[in-house]
VEXZA-967250 format. One line per field, with one value per residue (C-alpha): residue number from 1; x, y, z. Coordinates in nm, 4 decimals, decimal comma. Each point is the difference from the previous one (the first is absolute). Example, Ala and Ser with C-alpha at 12.3 -4.5 7.8 and 13.67 -1.06 7.14 Angstrom:
resi c(1:2)
X c(1,2300:0,1370)
Y c(-0,4500:0,3440)
Z c(0,7800:-0,0660)
//
This chain:
resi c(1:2:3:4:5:6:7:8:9:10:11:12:13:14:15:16:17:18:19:20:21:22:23:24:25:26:27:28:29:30:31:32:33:34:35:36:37:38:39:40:41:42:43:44:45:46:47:48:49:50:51:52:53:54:55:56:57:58:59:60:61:62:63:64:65:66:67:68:69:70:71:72:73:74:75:76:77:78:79:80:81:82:83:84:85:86:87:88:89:90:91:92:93:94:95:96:97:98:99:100:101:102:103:104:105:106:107:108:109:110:111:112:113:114:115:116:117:118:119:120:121:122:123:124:125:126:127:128:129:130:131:132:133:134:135:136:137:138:139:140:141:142:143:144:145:146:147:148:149:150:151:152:153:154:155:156:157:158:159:160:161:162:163:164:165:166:167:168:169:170:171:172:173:174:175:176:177:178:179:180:181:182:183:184:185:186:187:188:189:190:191:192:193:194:195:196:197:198:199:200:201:202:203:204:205:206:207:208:209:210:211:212:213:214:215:216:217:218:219:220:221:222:223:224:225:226:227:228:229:230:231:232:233:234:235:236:237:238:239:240:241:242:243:244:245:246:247:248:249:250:251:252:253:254:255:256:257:258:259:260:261:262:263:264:265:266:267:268:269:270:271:272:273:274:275:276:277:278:279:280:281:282:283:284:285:286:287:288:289:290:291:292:293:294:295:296:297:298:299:300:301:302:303:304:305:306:307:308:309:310:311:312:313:314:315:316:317:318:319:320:321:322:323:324:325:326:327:328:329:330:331:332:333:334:335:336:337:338:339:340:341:342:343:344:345:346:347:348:349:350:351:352:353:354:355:356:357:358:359:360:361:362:363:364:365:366:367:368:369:370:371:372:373:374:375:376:377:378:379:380:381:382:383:384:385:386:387:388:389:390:391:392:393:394:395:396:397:398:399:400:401:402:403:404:405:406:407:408:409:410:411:412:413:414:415:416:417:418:419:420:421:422:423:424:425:426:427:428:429:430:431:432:433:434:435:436:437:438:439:440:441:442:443:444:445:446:447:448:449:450:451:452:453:454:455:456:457:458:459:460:461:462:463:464:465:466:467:468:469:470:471:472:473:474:475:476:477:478:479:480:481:482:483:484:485:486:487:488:489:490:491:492:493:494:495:496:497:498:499:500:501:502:503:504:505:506:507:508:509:510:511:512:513:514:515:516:517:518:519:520:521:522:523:524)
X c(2,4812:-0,1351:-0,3915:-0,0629:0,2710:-0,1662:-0,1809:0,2990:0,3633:0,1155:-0,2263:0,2421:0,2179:-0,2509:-0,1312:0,3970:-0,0237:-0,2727:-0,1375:0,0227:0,3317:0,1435:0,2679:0,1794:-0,1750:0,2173:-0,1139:-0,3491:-0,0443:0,2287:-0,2801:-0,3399:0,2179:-0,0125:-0,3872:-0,0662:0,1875:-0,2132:-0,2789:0,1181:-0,0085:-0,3503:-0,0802:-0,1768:-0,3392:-0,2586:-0,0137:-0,4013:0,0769:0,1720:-0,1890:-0,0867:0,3514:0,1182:-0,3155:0,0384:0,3572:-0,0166:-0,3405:0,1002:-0,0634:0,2580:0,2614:0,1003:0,3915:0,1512:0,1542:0,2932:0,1820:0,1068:-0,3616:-0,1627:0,2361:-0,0705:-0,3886:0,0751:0,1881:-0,2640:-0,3409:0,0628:0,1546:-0,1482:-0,3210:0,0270:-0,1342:-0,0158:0,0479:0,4082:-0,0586:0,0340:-0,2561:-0,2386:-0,0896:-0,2989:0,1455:0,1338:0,2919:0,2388:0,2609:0,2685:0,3751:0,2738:0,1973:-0,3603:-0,0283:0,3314:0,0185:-0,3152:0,1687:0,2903:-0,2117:-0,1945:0,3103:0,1952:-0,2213:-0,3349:-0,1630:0,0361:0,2010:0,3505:0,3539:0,0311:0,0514:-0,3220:-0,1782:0,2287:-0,1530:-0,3331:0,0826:0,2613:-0,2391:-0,3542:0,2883:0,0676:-0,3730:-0,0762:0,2958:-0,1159:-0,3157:0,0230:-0,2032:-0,0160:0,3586:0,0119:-0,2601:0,0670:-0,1591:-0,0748:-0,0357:-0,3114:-0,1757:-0,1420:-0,2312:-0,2414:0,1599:0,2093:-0,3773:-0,0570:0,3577:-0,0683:-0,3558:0,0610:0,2560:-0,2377:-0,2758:0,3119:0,0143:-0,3233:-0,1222:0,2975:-0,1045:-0,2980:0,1796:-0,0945:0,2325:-0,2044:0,2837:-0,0446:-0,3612:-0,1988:-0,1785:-0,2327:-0,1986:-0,0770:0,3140:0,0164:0,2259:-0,0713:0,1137:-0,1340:-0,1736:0,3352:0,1717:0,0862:-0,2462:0,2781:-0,0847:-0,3652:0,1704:0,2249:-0,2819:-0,1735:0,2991:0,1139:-0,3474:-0,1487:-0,1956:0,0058:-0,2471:0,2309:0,0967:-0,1385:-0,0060:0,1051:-0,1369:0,2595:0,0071:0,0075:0,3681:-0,0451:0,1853:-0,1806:-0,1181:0,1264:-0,3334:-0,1640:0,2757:-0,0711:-0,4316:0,0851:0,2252:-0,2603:-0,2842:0,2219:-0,2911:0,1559:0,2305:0,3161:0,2686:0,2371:0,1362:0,0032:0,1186:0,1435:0,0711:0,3998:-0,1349:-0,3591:0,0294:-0,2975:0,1162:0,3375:-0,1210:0,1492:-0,1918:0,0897:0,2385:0,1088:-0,3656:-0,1698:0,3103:-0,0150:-0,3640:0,0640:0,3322:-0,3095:-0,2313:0,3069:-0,1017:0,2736:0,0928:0,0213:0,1742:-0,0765:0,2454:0,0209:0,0146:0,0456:0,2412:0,3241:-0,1710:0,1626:0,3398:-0,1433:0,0514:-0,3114:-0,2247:0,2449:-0,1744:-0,3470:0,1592:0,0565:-0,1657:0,1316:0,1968:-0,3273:-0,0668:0,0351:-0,0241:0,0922:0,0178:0,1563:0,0126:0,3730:-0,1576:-0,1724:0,2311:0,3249:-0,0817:0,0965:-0,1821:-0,3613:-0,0739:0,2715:-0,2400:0,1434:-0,1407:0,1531:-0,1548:0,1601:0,0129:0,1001:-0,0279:-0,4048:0,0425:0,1081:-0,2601:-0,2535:0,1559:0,2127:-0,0125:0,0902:0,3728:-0,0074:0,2651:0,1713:-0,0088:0,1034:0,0227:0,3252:0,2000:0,2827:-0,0386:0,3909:0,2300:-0,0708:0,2482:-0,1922:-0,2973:-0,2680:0,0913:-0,2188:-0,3519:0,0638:-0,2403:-0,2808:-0,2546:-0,2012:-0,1337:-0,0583:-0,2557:-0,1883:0,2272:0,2535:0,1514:0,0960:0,2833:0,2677:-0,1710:0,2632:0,3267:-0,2833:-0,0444:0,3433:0,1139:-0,2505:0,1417:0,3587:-0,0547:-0,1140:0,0074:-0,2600:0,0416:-0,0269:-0,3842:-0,0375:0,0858:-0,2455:-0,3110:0,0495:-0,0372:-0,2788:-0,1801:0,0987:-0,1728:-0,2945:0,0211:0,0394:-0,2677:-0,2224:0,1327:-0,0208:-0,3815:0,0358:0,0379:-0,1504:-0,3867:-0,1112:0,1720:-0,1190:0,1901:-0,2251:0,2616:0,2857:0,3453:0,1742:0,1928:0,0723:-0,3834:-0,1927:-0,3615:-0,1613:-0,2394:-0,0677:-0,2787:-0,0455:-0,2379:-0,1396:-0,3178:-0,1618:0,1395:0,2911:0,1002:-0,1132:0,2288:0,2945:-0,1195:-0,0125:0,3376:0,1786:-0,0823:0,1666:0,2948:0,0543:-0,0334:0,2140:0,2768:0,1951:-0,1221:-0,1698:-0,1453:-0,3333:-0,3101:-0,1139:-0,2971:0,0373:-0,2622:-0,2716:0,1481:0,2593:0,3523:0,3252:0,2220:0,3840:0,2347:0,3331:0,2404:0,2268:0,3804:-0,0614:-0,2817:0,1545:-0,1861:-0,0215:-0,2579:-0,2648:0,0885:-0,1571:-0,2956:-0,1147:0,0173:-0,1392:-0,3262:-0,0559:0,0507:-0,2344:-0,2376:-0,0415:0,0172:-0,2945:-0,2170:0,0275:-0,1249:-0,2903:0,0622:0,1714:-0,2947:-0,3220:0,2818:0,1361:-0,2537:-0,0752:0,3593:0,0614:-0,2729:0,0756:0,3394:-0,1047:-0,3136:0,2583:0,3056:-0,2352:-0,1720:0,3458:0,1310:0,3275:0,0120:0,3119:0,0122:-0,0688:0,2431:0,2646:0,1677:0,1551)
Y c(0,9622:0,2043:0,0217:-0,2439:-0,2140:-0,2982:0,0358:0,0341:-0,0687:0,2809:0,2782:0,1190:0,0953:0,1668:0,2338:0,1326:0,2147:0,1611:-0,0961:0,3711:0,1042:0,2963:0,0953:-0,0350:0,3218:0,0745:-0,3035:-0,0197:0,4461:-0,0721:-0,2487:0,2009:0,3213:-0,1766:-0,0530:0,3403:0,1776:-0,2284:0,1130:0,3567:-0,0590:0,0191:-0,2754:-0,2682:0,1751:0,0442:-0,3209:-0,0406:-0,1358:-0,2496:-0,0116:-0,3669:-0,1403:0,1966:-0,0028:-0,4026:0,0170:0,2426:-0,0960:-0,3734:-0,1415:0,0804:-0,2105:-0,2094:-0,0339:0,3085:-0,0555:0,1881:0,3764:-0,1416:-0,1115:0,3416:0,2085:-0,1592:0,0349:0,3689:0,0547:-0,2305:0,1046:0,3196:0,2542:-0,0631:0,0193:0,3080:0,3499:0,2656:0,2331:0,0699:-0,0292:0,3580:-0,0077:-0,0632:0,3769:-0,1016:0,0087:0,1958:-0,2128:-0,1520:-0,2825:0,0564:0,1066:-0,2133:0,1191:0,0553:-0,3687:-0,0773:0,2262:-0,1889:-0,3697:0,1468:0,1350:-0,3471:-0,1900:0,2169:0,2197:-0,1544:0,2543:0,3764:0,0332:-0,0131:0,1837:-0,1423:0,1707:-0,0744:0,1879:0,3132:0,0289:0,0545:0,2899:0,1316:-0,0687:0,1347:0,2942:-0,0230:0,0466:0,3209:0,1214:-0,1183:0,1433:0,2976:-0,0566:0,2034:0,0312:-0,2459:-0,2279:-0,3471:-0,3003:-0,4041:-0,2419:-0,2295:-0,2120:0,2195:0,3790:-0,2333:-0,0759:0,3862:0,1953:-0,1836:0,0998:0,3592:0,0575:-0,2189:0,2235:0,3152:-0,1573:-0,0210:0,4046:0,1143:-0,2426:0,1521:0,3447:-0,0554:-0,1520:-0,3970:-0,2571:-0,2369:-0,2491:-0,0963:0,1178:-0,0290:0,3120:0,1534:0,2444:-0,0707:0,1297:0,1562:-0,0515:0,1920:-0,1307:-0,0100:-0,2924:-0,0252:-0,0606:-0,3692:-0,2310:-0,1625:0,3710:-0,1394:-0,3297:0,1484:0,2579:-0,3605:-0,1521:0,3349:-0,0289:0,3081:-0,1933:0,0013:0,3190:0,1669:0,0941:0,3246:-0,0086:0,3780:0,0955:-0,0108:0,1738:-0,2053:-0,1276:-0,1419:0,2804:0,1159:0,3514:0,1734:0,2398:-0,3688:-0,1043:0,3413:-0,0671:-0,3459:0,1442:0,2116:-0,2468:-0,2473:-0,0170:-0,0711:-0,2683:0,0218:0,0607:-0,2339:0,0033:0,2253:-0,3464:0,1924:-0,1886:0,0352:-0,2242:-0,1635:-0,3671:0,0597:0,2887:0,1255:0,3150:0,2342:0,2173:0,3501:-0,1111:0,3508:0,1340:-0,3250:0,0258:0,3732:-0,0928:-0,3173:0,2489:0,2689:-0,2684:-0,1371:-0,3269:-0,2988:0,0422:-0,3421:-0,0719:-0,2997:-0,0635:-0,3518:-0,0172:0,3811:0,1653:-0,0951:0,1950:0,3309:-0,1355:0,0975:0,3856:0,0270:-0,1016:0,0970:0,3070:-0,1798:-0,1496:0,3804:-0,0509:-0,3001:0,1369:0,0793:-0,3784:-0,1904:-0,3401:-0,1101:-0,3480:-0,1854:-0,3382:-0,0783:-0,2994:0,2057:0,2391:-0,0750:-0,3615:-0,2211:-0,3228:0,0435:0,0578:0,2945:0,3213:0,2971:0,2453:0,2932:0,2547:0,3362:-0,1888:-0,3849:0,0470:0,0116:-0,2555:-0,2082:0,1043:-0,1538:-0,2496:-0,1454:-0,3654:-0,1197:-0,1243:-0,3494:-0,2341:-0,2476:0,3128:0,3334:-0,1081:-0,2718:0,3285:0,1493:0,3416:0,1389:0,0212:-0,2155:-0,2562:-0,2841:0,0993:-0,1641:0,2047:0,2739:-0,0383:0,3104:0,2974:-0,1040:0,0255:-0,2877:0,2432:0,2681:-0,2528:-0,2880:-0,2801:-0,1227:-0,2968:0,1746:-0,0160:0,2297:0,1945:0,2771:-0,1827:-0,0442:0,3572:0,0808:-0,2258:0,1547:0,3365:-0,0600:-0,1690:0,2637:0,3086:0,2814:0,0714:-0,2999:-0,0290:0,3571:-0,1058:-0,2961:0,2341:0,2596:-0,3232:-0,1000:0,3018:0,1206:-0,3224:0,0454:0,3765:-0,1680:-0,2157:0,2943:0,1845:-0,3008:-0,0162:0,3761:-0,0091:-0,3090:0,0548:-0,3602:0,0615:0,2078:0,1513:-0,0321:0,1445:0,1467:-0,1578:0,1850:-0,3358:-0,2939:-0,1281:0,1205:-0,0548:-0,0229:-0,1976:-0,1240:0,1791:-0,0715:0,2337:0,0788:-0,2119:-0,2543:-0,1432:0,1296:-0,1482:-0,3380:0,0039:0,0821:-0,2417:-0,2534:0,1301:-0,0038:-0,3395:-0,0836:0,1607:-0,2126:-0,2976:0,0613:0,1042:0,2511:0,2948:-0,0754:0,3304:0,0367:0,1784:0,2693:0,2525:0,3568:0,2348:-0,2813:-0,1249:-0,3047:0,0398:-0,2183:0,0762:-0,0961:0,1026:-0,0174:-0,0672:-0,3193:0,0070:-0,1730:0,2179:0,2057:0,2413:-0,2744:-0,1962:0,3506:0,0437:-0,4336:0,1287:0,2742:-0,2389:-0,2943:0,2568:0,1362:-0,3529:-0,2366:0,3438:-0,0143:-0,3597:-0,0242:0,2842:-0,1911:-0,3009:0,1731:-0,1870:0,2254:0,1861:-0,2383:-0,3044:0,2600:0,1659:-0,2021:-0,0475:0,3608:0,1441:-0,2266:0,0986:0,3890:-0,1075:-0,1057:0,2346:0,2972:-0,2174:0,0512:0,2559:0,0143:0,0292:-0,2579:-0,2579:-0,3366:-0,2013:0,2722:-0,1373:0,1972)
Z c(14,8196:-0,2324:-0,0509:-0,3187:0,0845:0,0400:-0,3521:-0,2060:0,0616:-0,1981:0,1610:0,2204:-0,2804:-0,2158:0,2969:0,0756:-0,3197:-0,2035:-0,3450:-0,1548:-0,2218:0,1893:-0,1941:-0,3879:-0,0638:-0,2724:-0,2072:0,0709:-0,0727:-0,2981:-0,1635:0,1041:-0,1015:-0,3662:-0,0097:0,1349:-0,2755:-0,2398:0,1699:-0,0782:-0,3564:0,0206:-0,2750:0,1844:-0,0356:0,2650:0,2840:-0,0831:-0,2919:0,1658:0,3198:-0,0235:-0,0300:0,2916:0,2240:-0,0463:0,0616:0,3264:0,1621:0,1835:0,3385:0,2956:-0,0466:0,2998:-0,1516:-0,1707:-0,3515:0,0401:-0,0498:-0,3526:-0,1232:0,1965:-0,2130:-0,3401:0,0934:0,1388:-0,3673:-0,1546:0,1470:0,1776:-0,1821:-0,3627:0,1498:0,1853:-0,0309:-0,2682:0,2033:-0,0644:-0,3582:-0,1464:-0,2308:0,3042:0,1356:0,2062:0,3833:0,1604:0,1421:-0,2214:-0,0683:0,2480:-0,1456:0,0724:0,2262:0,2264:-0,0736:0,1025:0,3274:0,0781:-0,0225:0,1473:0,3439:-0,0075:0,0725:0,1639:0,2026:0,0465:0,2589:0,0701:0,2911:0,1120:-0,0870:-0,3067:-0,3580:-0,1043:0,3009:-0,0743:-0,3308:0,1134:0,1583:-0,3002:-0,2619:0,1608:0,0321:-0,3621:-0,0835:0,2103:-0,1802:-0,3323:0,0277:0,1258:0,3514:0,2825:0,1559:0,3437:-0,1240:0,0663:-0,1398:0,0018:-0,1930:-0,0501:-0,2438:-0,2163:-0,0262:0,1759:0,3543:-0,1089:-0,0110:0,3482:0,1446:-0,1187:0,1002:0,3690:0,0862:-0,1534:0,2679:0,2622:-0,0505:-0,0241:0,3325:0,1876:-0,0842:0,2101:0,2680:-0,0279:-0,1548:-0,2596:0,0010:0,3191:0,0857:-0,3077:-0,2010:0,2210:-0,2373:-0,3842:-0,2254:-0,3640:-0,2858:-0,2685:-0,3779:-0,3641:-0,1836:-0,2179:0,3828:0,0048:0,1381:0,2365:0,1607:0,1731:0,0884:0,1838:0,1870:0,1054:0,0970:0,2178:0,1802:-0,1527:-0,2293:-0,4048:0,0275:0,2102:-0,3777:-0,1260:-0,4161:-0,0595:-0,3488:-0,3100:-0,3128:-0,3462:0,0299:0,3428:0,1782:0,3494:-0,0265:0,2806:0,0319:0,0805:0,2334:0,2084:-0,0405:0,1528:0,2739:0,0298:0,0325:0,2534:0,2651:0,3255:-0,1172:-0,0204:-0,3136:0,0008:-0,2977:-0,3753:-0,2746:-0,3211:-0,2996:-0,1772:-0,2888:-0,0154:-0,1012:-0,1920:-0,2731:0,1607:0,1354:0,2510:0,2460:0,0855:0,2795:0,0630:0,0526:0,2272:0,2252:0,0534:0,1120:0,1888:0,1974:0,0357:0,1736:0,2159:-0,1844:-0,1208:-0,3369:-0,2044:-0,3655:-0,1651:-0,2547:-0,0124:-0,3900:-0,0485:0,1854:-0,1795:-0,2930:0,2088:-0,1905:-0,3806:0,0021:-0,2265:0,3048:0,3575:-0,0339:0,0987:0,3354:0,1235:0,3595:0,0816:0,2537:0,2385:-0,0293:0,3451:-0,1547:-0,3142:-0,1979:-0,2923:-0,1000:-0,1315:-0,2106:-0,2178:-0,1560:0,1625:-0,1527:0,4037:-0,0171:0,1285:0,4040:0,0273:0,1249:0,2270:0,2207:0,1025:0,2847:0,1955:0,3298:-0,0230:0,4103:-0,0451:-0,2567:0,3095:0,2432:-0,2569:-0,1130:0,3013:0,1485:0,3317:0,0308:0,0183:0,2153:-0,3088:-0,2093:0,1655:0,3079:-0,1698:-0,1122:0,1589:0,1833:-0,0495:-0,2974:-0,2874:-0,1065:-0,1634:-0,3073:0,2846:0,2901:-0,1303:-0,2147:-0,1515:-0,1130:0,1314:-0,2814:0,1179:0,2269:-0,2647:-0,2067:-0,0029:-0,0887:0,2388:-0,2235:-0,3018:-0,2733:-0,0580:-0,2855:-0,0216:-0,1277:-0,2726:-0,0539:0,0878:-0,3338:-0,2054:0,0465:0,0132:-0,3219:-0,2423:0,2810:-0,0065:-0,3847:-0,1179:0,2270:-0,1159:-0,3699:0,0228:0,1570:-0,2554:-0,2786:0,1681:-0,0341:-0,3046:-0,1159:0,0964:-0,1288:-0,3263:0,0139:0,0720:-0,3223:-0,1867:0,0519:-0,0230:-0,3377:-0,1121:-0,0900:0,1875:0,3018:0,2787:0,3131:0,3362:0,2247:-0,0437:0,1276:0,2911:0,0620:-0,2170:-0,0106:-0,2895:-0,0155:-0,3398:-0,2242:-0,3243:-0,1500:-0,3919:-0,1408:0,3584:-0,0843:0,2119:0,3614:0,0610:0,3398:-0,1464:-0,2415:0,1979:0,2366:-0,2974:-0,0999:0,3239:0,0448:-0,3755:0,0818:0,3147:-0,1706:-0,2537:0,2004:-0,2400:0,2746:0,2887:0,1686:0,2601:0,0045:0,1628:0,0617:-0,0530:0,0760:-0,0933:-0,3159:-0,0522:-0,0763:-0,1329:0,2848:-0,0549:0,2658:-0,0110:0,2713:-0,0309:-0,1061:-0,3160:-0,1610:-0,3077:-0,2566:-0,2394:0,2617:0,0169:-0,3779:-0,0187:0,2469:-0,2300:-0,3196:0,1974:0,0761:-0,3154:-0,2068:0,2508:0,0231:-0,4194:0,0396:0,2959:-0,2142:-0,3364:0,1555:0,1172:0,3537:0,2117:0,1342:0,1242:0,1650:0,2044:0,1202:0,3418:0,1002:-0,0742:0,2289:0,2575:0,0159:-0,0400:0,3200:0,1990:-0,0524:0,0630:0,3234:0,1160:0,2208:-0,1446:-0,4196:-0,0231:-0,2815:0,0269:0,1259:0,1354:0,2526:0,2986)
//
């Protein structure tokens, strides 16, 4: 007898089959595919407007009895989606992810359902390897270099610099995957280097100031003299690890990849490209010429959901030598996993795992994140990503002439990718980064153009960057007017200045605390 029996008659029956809906996919997609494409008209506002409806509707006690796939999809449509993020509207330019195009959306679904995990001979798992293929192609990287897919420039830095550790341990004859760093390790990058850089030095074991800042010149861009006076100065640690920069998330700039990796082969030292928002900016012939030296790199990462607009958690790493990828990286086989596969010929899609690129990274249960990639490209190909970069920047090149010629706008930096960083400035009297500070924050709340903040070389600057599929030139022609209206607006009321001030200089304290000059809230 089943356990419950005696407590209700009809417990038996209930326990033979399970209360969630697995299937009628078609009907139940068909209805949230309705309120999403509401959602993408972008007319419901922001959700804190709203926030106590919702927050009252959302935040109730477990419930002991479920309500249904039928309610849960009417609250989902209800709830959910009205309420959610700004992020994929394009007139928000703040982050540097974006709203996810639909056939990334619909690769995703797809791979939930019909591939939940990373392994096997299915489809699914072949993409991985054709699309991380399609990248190196796309982007020019070194020929034979072979990549993975993770969650994001984040758990991609980590890949990249684990496997740099891997190779500079090795070189001195110990292995510090499986016996631990025996003698204190350097990476050198610059302060515009992303901050995921020092997480990943403390999670490696080398300790966040394992990190060496090497000094940068006014756009953010190391100066290779410094790199060399660093090298130089190394003590008896040892280099692990040169982190260039294909695109800063801060301002967009590009370091001299063709100098540091001339210095980094000189020094026998790895060689590492971050290009998580940056590097597909090699496909706008205005700025390819900039990437020259990225062929010396021994590392290199993007994040497809950024510019390739895949639904966030889609980063790859590619490296020379995936086979010291494993040696960092690798986990013992276990018995119900590998130990369940077949050793001959392959006739079923689980007598094999597959690649096995749980043992180049950190995750072992993972999704299939290249059919996602591998949709995004076959969609619109490599001119219609190269047509959308060269947009991009050309917007923000047209922002900067904008304020060019316009006698209250000011230029802090120029473009070299689609982020422009500039400021309202009126007649130049009074506090400046207060009122942009002030004005920012207007902008946000109205919602016509929705940019972030940054700091650049002390002072605060309106930072729009532009990456997702929807952005045109009529959202940085909205910025520019949005600036210079709320900026008359802001100095006419005489209040822009004084109600700033102690937000601003927090902000401005805190970005320049950090070691890495990103904007708030960029996510990785």
């Amino acid at each position: 007898m089943a356990v419950g029996a005696d407590n209700d008659p009809d417990e038996d029956i209930i326990m033979e089959r399970d209360r969630a809906a697995c299937g009628d996919l078609g009907h139940w997609l068909q209805q949230i595919g309705r309120d999403l494409d509401h959602f993408l008209r972008f007319e419901h506002g922001d959700a804190m407007a709203r926030a106590g409806d919702w927050r009252a509707a959302l935040v109730r006690p477990l419930p002991a009895h479920g309500v249904g796939i039928e309610a849960v999809s009417a609250e989902i449509g209800r709830w959910l989606i009205p309420n959610g993020s700004q992020i994929p509207n394009p007139a928000s330019s703040a982050f540097i992810t974006t709203g996810a195009a639909t056939a990334g959306a619909l690769a995703t679904a797809a791979g939930a359902i019909a591939a939940p995990q990373r392994i096997g001979l299915t489809a699914f798992n072949l993409l991985e390897e054709v699309s991380l293929d399609w990248l190196a192609e796309l982007f020019e990287l070194p020929a034979g270099m072979k990549g993975l897919y993770s969650s994001g420039g984040s758990v991609a830095n980590l890949v990249a610099l684990g496997t740099a550790r891997q190779a500079a341990f090795e070189a001195v004859g110990r292995d510090p995957a499986r016996d631990g760093v025996d003698r204190p390790g350097r990476i050198f990058a610059t302060a515009a280097s992303h901050h995921t850089i020092r997480r990943a030095a403390a999670v490696l074991g080398l300790g966040r100031d394992a990190v060496r800042l090497v000094a940068a010149d006014a756009m953010g861009r190391m100066k290779p003299a410094a790199l060399r006076e660093a090298l130089a100065a190394c003590d008896d640690a040892l280099p692990v690890a040169v982190v260039a920069n294909a695109g800063t998330t801060n301002a967009g700039a590009i370091d001299d990849l063709a100098a540091l990796g001339a210095i980094a082969r000189l020094h026998r030292l790895w060689f590492h490209v971050d290009g998580a928002y940056g590097l597909p900016g090699i496909l706008d012939p205005r700025v390819r010429p900039l990437f020259r030296g990225l062929e010396l790199a021994d590392s290199v990462i993007v994040d497809p959901h950024k510019w390739l607009g895949a639904p966030v958690g889609i980063g790859a790493t590619f490296v020379r030598d995936r086979a010291l990828m494993s040696r960092a990286f690798t986990q013992t086989a276990a018995d119900y996993l590998e130990g369940a596969c077949e050793d001959g010929d392959a006739s079923h899609s689980m007598d094999k795992l597959g690649i096995p690129y749980a043992d180049f990274g950190v995750e072992l249960s993972a999704p299939c994140r290249g059919a996602v990639v591998w949709a995004l490209l076959r969609e619109i190909g490599r001119e219609g990503l190269r047509e959308r970069v060269c947009r991009h920047n050309a917007m923000a090149r047209h922002i900067a002439e904008r304020a060019d010629a316009h006698p209250e706008l000011e230029v802090l930096q120029r473009p070299t990718l689609s982020i422009c960083c500039f400021r309202y400035r009126g007649d130049g009297s009074g506090d400046l980064d207060a009122l942009n500070q002030r004005l920012h924050r207007e902008m946000v709340r109205r919602g016509r153009a929705m940019p972030s903040t940054t700091v650049i070389n002390g002072r605060l600057a309106i930072r729009p960057c532009f990456v997702g599929a929807r952005a045109t030139m009529a959202h940085a022609e909205q910025l520019v007017d949005e600036v210079i209206a709320i900026g008359r607006e802001l100095v006419g009321r005489g209040d822009g200045f004084a109600q700033g001030r102690r937000a601003r200089q927090h902000n401005i304290d805190t970005a320049l605390s950090r070691s890495a000059g990103h904007p708030t809230g960029e996510q990785r």
